[in-house]
VEXDREN-2710 file (C-alpha; in Angstrom, 1 decimal):
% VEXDREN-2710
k/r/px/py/pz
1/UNK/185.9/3.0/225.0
2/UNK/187.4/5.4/222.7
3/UNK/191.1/4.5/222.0
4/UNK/193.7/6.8/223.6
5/UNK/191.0/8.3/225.6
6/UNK/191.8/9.1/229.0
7/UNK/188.2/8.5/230.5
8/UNK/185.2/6.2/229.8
9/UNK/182.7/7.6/226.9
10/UNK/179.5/6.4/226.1
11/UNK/178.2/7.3/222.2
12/UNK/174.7/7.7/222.1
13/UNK/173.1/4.5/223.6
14/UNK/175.2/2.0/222.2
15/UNK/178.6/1.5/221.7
16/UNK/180.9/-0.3/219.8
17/UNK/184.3/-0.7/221.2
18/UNK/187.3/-1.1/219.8
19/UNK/190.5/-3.0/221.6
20/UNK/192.0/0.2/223.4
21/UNK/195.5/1.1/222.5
22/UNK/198.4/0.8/224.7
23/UNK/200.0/2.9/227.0
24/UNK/202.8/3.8/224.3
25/UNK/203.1/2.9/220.7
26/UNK/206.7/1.8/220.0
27/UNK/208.3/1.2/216.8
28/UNK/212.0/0.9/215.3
29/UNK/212.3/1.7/212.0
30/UNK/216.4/0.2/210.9
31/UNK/217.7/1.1/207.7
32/UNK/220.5/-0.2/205.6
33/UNK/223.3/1.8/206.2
34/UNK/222.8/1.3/210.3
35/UNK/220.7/3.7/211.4
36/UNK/218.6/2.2/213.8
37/UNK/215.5/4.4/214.8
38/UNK/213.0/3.7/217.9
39/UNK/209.9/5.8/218.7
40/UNK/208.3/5.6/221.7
41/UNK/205.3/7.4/221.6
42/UNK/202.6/8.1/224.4
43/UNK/198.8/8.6/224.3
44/UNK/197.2/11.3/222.8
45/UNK/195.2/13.4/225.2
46/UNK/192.6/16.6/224.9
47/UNK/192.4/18.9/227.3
48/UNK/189.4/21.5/225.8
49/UNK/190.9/22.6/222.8
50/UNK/194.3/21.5/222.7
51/UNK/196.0/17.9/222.2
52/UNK/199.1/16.6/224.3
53/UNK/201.6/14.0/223.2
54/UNK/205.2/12.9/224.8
55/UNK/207.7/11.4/222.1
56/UNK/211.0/9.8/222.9
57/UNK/213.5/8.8/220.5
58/UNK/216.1/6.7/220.5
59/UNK/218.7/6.8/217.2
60/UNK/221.4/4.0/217.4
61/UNK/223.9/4.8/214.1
62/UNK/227.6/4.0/213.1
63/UNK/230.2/6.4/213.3
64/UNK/231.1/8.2/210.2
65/UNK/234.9/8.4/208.8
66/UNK/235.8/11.6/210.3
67/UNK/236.7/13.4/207.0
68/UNK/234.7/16.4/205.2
69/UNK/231.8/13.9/204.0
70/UNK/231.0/13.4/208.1
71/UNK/228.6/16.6/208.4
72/UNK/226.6/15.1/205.3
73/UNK/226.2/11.7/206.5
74/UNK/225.1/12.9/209.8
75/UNK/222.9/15.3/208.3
76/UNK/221.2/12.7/206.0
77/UNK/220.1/10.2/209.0
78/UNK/219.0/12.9/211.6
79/UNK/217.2/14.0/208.2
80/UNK/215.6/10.3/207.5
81/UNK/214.9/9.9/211.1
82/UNK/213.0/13.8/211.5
83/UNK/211.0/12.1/208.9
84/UNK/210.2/9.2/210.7
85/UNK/209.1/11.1/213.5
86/UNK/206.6/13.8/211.7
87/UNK/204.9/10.3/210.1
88/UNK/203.9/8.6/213.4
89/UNK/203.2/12.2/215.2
90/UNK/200.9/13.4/212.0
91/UNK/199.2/9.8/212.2
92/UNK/198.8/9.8/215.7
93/UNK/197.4/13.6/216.1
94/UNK/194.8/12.1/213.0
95/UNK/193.6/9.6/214.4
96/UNK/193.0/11.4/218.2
97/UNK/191.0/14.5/216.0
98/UNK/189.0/11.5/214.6
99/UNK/187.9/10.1/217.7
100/UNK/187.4/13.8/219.1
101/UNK/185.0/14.6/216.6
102/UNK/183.2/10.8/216.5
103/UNK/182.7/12.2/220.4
104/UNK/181.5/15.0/219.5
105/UNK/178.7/14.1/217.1
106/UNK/177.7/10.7/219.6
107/UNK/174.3/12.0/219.8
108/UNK/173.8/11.0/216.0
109/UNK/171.2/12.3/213.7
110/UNK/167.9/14.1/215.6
111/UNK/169.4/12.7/218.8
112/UNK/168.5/8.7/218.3
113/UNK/172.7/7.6/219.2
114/UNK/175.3/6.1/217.1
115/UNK/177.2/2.8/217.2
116/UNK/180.6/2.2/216.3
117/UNK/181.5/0.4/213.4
118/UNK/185.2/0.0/213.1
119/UNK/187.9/2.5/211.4
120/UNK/188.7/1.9/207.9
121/UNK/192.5/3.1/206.4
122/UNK/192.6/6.4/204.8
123/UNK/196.3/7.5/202.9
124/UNK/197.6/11.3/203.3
125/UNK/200.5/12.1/201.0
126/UNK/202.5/14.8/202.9
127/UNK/205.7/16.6/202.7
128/UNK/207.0/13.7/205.1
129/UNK/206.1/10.9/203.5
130/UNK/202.9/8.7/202.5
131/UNK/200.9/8.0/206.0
132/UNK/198.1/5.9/206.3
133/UNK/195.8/6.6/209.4
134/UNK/193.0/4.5/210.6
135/UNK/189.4/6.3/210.3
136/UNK/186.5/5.7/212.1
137/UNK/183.2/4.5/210.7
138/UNK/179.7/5.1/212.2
139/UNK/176.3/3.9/212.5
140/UNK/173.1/6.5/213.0
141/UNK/170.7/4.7/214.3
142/UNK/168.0/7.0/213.2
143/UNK/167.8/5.6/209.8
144/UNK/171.2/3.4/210.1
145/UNK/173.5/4.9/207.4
146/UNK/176.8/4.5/207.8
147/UNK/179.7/7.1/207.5
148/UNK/183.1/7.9/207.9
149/UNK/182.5/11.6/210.2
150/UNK/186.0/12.7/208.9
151/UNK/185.3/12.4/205.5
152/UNK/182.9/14.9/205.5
153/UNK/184.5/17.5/208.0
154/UNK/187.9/17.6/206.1
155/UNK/186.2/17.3/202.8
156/UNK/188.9/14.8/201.8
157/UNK/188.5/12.7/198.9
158/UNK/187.5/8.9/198.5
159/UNK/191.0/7.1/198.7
160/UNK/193.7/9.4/199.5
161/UNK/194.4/12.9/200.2
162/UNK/197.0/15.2/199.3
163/UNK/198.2/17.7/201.6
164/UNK/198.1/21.3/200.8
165/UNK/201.6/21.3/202.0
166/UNK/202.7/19.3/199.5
167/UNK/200.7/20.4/196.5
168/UNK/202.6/23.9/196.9
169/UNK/205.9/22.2/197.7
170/UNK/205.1/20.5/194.0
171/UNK/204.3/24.1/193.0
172/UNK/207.2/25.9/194.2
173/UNK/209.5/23.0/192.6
174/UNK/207.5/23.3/188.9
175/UNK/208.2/27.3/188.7
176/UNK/212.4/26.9/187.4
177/UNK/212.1/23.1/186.6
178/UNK/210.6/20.0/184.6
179/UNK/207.5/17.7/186.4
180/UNK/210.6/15.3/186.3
181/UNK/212.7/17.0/188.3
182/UNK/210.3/18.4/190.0
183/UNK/209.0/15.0/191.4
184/UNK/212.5/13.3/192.1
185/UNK/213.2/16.3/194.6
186/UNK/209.7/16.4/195.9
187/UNK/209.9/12.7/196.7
188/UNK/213.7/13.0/197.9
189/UNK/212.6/15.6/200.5
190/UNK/210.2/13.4/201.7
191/UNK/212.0/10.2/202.0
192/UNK/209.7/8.4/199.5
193/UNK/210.7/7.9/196.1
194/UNK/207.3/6.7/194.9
195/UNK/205.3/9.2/196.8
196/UNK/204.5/11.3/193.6
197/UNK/204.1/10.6/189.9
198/UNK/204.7/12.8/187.0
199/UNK/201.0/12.6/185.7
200/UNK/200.5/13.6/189.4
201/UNK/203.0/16.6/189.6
202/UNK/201.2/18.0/186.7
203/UNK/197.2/17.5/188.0
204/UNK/198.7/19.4/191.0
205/UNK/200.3/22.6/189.4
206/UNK/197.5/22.8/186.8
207/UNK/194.6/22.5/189.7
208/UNK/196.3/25.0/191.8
209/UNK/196.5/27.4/189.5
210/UNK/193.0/26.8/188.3
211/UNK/192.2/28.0/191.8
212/UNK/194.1/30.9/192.0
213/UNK/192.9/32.7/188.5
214/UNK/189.3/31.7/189.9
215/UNK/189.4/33.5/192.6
216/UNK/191.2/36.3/191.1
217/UNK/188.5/36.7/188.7
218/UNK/185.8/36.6/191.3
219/UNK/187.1/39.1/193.6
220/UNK/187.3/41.4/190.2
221/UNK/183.9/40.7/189.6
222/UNK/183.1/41.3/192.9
223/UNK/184.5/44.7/192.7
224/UNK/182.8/45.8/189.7
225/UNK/179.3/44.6/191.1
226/UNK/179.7/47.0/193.8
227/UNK/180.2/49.6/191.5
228/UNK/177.5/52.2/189.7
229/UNK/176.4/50.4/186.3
230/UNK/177.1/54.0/184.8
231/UNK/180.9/53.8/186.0
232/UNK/181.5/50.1/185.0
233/UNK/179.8/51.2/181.4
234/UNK/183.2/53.5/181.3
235/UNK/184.8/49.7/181.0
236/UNK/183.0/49.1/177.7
237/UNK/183.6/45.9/176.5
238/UNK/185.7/44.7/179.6
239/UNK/182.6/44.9/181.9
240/UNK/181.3/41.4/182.3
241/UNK/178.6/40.7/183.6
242/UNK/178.9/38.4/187.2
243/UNK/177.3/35.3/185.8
244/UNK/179.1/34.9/182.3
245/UNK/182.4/33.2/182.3
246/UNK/185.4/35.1/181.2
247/UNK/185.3/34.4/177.2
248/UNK/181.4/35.8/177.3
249/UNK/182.5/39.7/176.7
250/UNK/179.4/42.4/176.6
251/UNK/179.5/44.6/173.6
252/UNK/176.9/47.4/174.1
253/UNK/178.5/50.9/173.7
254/UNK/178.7/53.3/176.9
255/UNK/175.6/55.4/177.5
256/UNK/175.4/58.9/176.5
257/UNK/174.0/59.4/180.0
258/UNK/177.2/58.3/181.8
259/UNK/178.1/59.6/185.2
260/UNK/181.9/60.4/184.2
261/UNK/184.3/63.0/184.5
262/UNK/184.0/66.2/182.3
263/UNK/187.1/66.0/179.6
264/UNK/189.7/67.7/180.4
265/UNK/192.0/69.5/178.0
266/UNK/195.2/67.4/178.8
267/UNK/197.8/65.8/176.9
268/UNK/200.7/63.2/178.1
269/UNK/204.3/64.4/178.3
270/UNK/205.1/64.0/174.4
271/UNK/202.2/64.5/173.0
272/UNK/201.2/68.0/171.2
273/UNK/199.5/70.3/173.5
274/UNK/201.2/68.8/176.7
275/UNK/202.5/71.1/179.2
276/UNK/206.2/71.7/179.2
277/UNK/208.2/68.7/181.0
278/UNK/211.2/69.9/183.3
279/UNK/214.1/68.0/182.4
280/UNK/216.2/65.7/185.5
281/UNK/219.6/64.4/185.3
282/UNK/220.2/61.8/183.0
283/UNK/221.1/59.5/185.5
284/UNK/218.1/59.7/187.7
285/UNK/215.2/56.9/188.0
286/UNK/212.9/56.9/185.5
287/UNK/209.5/57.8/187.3
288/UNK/205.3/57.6/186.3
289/UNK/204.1/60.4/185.1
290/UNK/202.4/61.8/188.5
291/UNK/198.3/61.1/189.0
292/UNK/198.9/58.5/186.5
293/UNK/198.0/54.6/186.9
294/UNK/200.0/53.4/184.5
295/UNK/199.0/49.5/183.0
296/UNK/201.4/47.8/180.9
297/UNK/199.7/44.9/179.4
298/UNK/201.7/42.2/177.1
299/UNK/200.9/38.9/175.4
300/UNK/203.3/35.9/176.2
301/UNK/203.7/33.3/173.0
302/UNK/204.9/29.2/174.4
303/UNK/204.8/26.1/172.3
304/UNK/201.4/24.5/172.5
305/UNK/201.9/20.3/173.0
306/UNK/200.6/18.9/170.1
307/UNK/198.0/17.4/171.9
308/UNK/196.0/20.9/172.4
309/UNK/195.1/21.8/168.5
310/UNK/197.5/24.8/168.5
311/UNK/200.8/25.7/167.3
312/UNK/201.1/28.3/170.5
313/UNK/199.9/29.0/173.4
314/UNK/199.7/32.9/174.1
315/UNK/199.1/34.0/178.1
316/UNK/198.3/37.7/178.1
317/UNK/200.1/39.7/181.2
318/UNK/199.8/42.8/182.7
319/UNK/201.6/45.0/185.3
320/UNK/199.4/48.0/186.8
321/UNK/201.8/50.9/188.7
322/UNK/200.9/54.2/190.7
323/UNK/202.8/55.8/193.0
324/UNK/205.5/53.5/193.7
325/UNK/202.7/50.7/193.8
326/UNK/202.5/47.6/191.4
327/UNK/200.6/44.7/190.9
328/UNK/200.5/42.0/188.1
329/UNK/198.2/39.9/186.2
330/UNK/198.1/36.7/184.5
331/UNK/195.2/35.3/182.3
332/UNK/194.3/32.9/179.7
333/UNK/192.3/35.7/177.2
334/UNK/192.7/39.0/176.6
335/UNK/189.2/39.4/178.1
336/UNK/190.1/37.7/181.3
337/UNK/193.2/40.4/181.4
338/UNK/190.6/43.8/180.8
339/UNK/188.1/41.9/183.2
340/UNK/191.0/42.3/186.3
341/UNK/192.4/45.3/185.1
342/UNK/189.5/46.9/185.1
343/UNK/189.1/46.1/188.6
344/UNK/191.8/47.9/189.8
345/UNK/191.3/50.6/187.4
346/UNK/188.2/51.2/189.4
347/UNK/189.4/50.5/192.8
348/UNK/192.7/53.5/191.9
349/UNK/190.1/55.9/191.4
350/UNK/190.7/56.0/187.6
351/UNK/187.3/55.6/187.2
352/UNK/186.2/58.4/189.2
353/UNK/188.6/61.2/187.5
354/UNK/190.9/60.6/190.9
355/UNK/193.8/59.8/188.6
356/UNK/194.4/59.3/184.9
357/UNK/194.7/56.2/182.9
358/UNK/198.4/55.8/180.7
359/UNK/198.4/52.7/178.7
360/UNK/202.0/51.8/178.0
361/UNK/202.5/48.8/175.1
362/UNK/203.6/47.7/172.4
363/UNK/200.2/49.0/170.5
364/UNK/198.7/45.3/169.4
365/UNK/195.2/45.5/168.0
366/UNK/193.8/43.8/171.1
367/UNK/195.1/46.3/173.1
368/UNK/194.1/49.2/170.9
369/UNK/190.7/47.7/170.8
370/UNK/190.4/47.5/174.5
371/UNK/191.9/51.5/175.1
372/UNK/189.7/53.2/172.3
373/UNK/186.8/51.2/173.7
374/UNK/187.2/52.9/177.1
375/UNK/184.6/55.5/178.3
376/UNK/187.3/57.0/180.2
377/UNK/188.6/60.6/180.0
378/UNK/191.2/61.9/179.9
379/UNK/193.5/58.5/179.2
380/UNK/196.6/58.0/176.9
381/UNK/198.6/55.2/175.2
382/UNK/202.3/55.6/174.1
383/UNK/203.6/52.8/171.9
384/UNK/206.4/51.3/173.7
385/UNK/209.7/52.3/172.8
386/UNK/211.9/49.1/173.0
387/UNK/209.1/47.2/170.4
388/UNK/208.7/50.1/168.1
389/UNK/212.6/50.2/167.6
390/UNK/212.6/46.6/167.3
391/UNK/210.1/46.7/164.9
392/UNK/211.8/49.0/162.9
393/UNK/215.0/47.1/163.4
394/UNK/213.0/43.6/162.1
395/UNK/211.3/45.1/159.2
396/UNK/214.3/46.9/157.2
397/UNK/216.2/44.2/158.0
398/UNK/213.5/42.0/155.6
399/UNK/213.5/44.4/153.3
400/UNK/217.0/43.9/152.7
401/UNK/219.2/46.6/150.4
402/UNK/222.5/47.6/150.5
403/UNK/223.6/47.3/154.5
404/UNK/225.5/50.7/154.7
405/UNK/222.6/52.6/153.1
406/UNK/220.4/50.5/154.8
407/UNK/222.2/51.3/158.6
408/UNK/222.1/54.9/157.7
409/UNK/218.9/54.6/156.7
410/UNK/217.3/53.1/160.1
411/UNK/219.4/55.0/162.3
412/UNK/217.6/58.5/160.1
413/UNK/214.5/56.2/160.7
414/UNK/214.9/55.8/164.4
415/UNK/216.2/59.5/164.9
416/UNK/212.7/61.1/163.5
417/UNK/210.2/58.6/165.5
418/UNK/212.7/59.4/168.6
419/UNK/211.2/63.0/167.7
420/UNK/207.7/61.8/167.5
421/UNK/207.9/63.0/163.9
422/UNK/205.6/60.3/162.1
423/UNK/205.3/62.0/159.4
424/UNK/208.7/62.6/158.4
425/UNK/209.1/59.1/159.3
426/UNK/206.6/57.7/156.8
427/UNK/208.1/59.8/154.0
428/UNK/211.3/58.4/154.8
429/UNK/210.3/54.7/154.2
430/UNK/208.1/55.5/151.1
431/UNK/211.2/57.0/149.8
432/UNK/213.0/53.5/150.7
433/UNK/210.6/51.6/148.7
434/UNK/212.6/52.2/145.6
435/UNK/215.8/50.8/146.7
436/UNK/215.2/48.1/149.3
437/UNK/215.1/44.3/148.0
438/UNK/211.4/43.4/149.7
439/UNK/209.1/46.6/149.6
440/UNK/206.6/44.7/151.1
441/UNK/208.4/44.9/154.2
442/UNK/208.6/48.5/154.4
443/UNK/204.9/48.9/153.1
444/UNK/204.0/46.6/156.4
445/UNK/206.1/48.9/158.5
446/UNK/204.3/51.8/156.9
447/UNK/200.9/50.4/157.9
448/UNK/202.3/49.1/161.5
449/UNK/203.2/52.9/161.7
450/UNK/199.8/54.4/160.8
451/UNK/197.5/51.9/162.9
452/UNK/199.7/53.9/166.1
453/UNK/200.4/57.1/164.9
454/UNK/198.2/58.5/167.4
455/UNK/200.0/56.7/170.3
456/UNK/203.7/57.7/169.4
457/UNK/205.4/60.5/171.5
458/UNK/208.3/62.7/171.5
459/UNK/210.0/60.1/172.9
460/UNK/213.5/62.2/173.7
461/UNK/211.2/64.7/175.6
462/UNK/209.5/61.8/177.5
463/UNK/213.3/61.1/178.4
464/UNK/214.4/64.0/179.4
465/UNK/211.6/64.7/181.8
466/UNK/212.4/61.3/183.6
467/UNK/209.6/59.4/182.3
468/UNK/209.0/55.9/181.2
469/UNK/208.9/55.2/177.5
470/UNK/209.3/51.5/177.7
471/UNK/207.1/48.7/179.0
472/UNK/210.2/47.0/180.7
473/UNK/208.2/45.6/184.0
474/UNK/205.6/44.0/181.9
475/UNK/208.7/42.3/180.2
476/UNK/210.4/41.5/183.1
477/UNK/207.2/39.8/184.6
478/UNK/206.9/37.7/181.5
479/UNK/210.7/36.6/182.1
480/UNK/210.0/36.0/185.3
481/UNK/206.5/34.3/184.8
482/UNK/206.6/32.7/181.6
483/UNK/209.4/32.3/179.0
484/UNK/212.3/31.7/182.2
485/UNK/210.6/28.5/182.9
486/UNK/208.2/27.5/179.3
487/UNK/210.5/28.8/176.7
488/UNK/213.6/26.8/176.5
489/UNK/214.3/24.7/174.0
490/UNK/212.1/20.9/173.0
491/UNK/209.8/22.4/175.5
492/UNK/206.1/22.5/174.7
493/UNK/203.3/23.3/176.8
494/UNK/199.5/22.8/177.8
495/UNK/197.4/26.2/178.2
496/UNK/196.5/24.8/181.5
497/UNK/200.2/24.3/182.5
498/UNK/202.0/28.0/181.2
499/UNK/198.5/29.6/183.0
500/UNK/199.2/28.1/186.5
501/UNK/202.2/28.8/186.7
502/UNK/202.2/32.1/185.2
503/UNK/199.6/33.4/187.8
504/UNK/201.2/31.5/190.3
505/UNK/204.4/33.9/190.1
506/UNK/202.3/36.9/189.7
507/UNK/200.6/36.1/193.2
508/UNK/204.3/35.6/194.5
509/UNK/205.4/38.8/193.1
510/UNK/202.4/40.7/194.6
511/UNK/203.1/39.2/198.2
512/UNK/199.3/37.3/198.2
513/UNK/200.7/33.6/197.2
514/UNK/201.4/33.1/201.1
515/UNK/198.2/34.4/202.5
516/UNK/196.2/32.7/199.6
517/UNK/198.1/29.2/200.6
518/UNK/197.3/30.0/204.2
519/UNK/193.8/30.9/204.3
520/UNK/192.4/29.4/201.0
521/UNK/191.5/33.3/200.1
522/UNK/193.0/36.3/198.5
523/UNK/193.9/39.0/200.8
524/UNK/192.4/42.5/200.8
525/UNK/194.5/44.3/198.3
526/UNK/196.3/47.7/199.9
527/UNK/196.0/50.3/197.4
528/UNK/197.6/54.2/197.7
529/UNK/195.7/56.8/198.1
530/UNK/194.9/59.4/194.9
531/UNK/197.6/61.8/195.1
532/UNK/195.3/64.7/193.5
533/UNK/191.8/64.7/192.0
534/UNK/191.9/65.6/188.4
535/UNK/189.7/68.5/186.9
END
């Protein structure tokens, strides 16, 4: 007799029975500020595919002073006893889907019958609560091992499981505070202080987001498999190939027998030889430049722990936009970063002349290497305005000098490279190397200058014509990912730990963290259509 069944079964040809539970399972739970608690619980039944199961509940508690702490109290104990009741329902719909599938798998291994061999306790950690649920154990008489059927069918681990409830209850908690707070909430929503440890809080954040980037890299691999080797060759050295992890990075050129668009004489708003650029009113939104996919890609810098070897931990970010469209990245390397992006480059139609590729950054090396490394034509790059003036800003302020020449000087400075005039702009600051305290400053600004000459606009044209000259969302996802949560002060941080949860709040902000929780997969990404096929 299976216990809680509602008919006789016999498993296989022989049976081992256990002592049938009773027609209800009652129990009072009494706590120490007089809230009494009793459950009174019937049988589980199954009917096809669906279970049944009455609950009644009794609460016996003191009155409360009736002043304006009376809501809370009353709050608190139908909270503790809610609890109560999701731990005995959760442990009792457990054990009934354990006996269902011990019933359904009676015929044992090629036929030859099972026997019974008792239950064993198992421990789920949930967003309730620690439960413990008794497991059966069987005996194939076919070659008479013994196993635990549940085990394998819910993949659950040796001694205890943890819900995937609560792992991203542990996540949401970890992405605006410590593992410490983080674990005295956790456990406080659940009514069990020593449900969770830190160590524990940690493993679960860092595993989680382990997952995520995995899957995020494989479904860009995925993508890029499908594609033409000539049209992932446009990649260059971002194309990697489906077996190599992420750090492996190919380094064969493009082919001169690539299946790419002709070049097209086209320049970005800014640029010399652009078409004229209407101007808009100065107070309306900032738009993309139109047939553009637009990638803003970033480098994050956190504390490293001094565990890890490293003074900092870097996280490389990335926001791709078309048409009122955007979608962010996370990753670990800057390979990682060019492996996704080139993904969607190719799923935008960027790689198929559909739309044009605009690179907006702050002009790092790694990103220079990556853009002058593309196959793809025609494509642009504009330095980001915000760094470059920062930059400027930074430098001159090492190079010291008197401060009134030096104010007037940067604000001549700023007023040429507004203009796009590098040129003039260089002269400038060799000129300044004859009065300024540190010259080596300036001659670094000077060479900072020259490695992006190429990529710096008419930025006050840009402007005018409503488009972006900054790389603000990538900035703002970094806030929002990264230096909000890792960056304040005595922190220090695990490459592991900034990762998760930096890909964990991309995922959020791209509306696929609830349908990745959900269905252990990421969802099918909905992308615009080209607006215009470019010549």
């Amino acid at each position: 007799m299976i216990p809680g069944s509602d008919r006789d079964r016999r498993i296989g040809e022989n049976t081992h029975d256990e002592p049938p539970i009773g027609p209800v399972w009652r129990f009072t739970v009494r706590d120490t500020d007089g809230l009494q608690t009793t459950l009174t619980l019937s049988p589980v039944n199954s009917r096809g595919s669906t279970l049944s199961v009455e609950l009644e509940l009794q609460m016996t508690l003191p009155m409360p002073e009736q002043d304006d702490q009376l809501p809370d109290r009353i709050e608190a104990l139908v909270h503790h006893a809610g609890l109560e009741v999701q731990r005995r329902l959760f442990r009792a719909l457990i054990e009934k889907a354990d006996q269902e599938l011990v019933l359904a798998r009676r015929h044992g291994r090629a036929g030859a019958g099972i026997q019974r061999r008792g239950t064993r306790p198992f421990t789920f950690k949930t967003i309730f609560g620690e439960v413990t649920v008794r497991r059966s154990r069987i005996r194939h008489n076919l070659d008479g091992t013994i196993e635990v059927p549940s085990a394998r069918a819910w993949n659950t681990p040796h001694q205890l499981a943890i819900t995937g409830h609560l792992r991203d209850a542990v996540c949401d908690q970890m992405s605006d505070q410590s593992a410490g707070r983080s674990r005295v909430d956790v456990c406080r929503e659940a009514g069990d202080e020593d449900l969770l440890g830190r160590s524990t809080i940690i493993e679960i954040v860092h595993r989680e987001g382990e997952r995520l980037i995995d899957a995020q890299r494989e479904r860009a691999r995925s993508i890029l498999d499908e594609a033409p080797e000539a049209r992932r060759a446009l990649l260059g050295p971002a194309v990697v190939e489906t077996e190599a992890v992420v750090e492996e990075i190919g380094d064969d050129p493009p082919g001169d027998d690539l299946d790419e668009p002709e070049p097209a004489e086209w320049a970005a708003t800014g640029f010399p030889g652009a078409e004229p650029a209407f101007p808009v009113a100065a107070d309306e939104r900032r738009e993309a430049d139109e047939g553009f996919v637009v990638v803003e890609p970033d480098e994050v810098k956190t504390k490293a722990q001094p565990g890890t070897g490293r003074k900092e931990v870097w996280t490389y970010t990335a926001v791709v936009l078309v048409a009122g469209w955007r979608y962010a990245l996370a990753e670990a390397t800057a390979e990682g970063l060019w492996l996704q992006v080139g993904g969607l480059l190719l799923e935008l139609g960027v790689l198929s002349g559909e739309r044009r590729l605009l690179v907006l950054g702050d002009g790092a090396s790694w990103i220079r290497n990556w853009f002058e490394g593309l196959g793809i034509s025609p494509k642009a790059m504009i330095v980001c305005w915000w760094h470059l003036r920062k930059r400027c800003y930074e430098s001159m302020s090492t190079a010291g000098g008197p401060r009134d020449r030096r104010r007037a000087f940067e604000k001549e400075l700023l007023g040429q490279l507004w203009e796009g005039q590098v040129d003039a702009a260089l002269e400038l600051l060799r000129a300044a190397s004859e009065w300024v305290r540190t010259p080596k400053a300036v001659e670094d600004l000077i060479g900072y200058l020259e490695e992006r000459r190429e990529f710096i606009p008419d930025y006050r044209e840009r402007q005018r014509a409503g488009l972006w000259i900054a790389s603000t969302r990538v900035e703002k996802l970094n806030d929002w990912a990264v230096s909000g949560r890792c960056k304040h002060r005595g922190m220090s941080w695990s490459p592991q730990g900034v990762l998760a949860l930096a890909v964990l709040e991309a995922a959020r902000r791209n509306g696929e963290l609830d349908h990745w929780r959900e269905a252990d997969e990421l969802p099918e990404r909905t992308l615009p259509e080209p607006i215009r096929k470019v010549a």
